[in-house]
N, C-alpha and C positions, 0 to 999 in steps of 0.2 A: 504493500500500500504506500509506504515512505519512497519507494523507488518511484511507482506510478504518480506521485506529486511534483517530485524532481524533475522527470521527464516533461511532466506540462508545464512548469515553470522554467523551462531548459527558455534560453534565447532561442529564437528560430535559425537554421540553417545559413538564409540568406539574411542579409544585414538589410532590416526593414526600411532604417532610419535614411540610409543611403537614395533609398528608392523614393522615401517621401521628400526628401530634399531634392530629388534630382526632376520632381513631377511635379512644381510647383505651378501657378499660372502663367501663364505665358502674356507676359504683360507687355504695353505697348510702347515703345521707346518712347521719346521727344521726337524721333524724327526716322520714324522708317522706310526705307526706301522703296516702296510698293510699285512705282515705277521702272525700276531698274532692268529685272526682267523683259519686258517691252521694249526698252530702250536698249539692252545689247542684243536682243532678237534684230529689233530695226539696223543696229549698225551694223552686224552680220549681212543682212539681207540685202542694203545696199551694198557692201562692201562688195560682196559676191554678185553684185548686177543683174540681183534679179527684183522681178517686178512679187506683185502682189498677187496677184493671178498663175505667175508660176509657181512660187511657193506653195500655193494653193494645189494646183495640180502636183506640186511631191509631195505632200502631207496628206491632201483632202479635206483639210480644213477649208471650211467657206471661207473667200476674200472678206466677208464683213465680218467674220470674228477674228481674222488676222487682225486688222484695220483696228478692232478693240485690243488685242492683246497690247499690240506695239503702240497705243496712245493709252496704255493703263485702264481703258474702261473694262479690261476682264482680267481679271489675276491667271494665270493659266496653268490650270492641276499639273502634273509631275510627270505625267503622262504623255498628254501635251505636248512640257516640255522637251523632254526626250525625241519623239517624234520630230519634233522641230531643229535640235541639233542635227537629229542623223540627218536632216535636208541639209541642213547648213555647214554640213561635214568640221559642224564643230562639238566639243567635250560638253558632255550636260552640265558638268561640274562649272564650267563658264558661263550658262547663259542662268542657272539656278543663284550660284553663290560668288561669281568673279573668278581670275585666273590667281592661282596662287601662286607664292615665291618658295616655298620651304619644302624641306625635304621629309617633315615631319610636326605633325603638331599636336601638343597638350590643352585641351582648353579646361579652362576652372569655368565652374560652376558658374559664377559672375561674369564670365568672358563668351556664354553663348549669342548666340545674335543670331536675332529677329529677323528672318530672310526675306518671308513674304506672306500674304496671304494668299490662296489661292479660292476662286468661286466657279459655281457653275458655269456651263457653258454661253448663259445669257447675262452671266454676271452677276444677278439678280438675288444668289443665296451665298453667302459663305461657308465654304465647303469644310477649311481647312487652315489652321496656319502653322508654318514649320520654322523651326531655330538649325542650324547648319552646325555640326559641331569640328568639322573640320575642312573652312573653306581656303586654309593656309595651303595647304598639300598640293603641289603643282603635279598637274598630268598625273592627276587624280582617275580611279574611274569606279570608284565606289564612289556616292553622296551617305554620309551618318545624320541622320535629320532625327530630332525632337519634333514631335506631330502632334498638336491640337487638333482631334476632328469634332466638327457639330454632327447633330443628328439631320441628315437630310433627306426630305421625304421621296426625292424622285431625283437619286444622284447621278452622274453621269459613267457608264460602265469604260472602264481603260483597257485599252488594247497596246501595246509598243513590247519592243527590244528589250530584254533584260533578263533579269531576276530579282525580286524583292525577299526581303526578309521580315519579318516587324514581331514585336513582342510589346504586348499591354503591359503599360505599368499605373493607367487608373482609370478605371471607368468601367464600360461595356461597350466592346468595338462588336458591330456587323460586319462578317466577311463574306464575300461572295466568291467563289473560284469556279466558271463555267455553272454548271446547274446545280452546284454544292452549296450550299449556305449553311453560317455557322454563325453561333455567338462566343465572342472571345473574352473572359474573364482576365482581372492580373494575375500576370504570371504565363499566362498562355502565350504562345507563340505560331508562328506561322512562315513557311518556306515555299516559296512557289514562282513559277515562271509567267513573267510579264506576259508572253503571248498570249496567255488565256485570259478569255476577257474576266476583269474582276471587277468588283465594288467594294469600299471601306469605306464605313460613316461610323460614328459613334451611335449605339443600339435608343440612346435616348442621352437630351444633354448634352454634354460633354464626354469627351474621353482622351488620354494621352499616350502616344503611343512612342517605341523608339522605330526609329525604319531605315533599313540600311539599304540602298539603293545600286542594283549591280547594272553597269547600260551598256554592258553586252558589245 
């Protein structure tokens, strides 16, 4: 009986405190730069001489949701963006979070940054907003992103190049993988390949997720 106390009063395995300090809210700087994305999409796109219309025919994105992406009136999911690199035959990890200089990077807790939000396809719901925890690392081709997802009642399904990883550390995520759906508690995880179409929203509320992003 004295053992069976012990045991439930044991710490737990994983270091809980770690996970509540590192799931904190995703608060909104002084000055985020929610544009940024659109704007080195746009400087890509002319850089490479092409028009709006052809972008359009290498992605499939409509010409008027480009048009919003690259003047900021659509945040553009991750998905998106990926698709959008491999047109622009450049690194997601540049048009997400900037080109890096270092060979290697630490970031503290206090040193994440607010990358972007991302919203539905009409702009219209916010989908998602993510912190980059490693946008130093040059010729990158993983992305480490901290994930706030909202709960969204009609989200948009991703299709692109890659493989993702993500693992809950608070809330209630909805997953979708092809005709699978699940709900993901903390602690749960999840490994799967971009190709198949998926969905992630948070199952209601909020949810935080870590998601480590491979673009293939």
């Amino acid at each position: 009986m004295e053992d069976a106390v012990k045991k439930k009063d044991a710490p737990p395995h994983i270091n809980v405190d770690f996970f509540e300090d590192l799931t904190g809210d995703i608060a909104s700087p002084a000055h985020t730069p929610l544009e940024d994305v659109g704007r080195r999409i746009n400087h890509l796109r002319v850089e490479k001489g092409l028009g709006l219309d052809e972008l359009s025919r290498l992605t499939g994105f409509d010409v008027e949701l480009l048009a919003k992406i690259e003047n900021a009136e659509v945040q553009p999911q991750l998905g998106t963006v990926i698709k959008l690199s491999k047109a622009l035959d450049s690194a997601f990890g540049r048009l997400v979070s900037g080109v890096g200089d270092r060979l290697y990077a630490i970031t503290r807790k206090g040193e994440q940054k607010v990358v972007s939000r991302s919203t539905s396809k009409k702009g219209q719901q916010k989908a998602y907003t993510y912190k980059s925890l490693a946008p130093e690392v040059k010729g990158r081709h993983m992305e480490a992103l901290i994930v706030k997802l909202e709960a969204v009642k009609d989200p948009d399904v991703s299709v692109h190049d890659g493989e993702e990883f993500i693992y809950v550390l608070d809330g209630h995520v909805r997953l979708e993988i092809g005709a699978d759906k699940f709900v993901l508690d903390p602690g749960d995880s999840a490994y799967y390949l971009s190709t198949t179409p998926h969905v992630i929203t948070a199952k209601q509320d909020t949810a935080t997720i870590l998601a480590v992003l491979y673009e293939g």
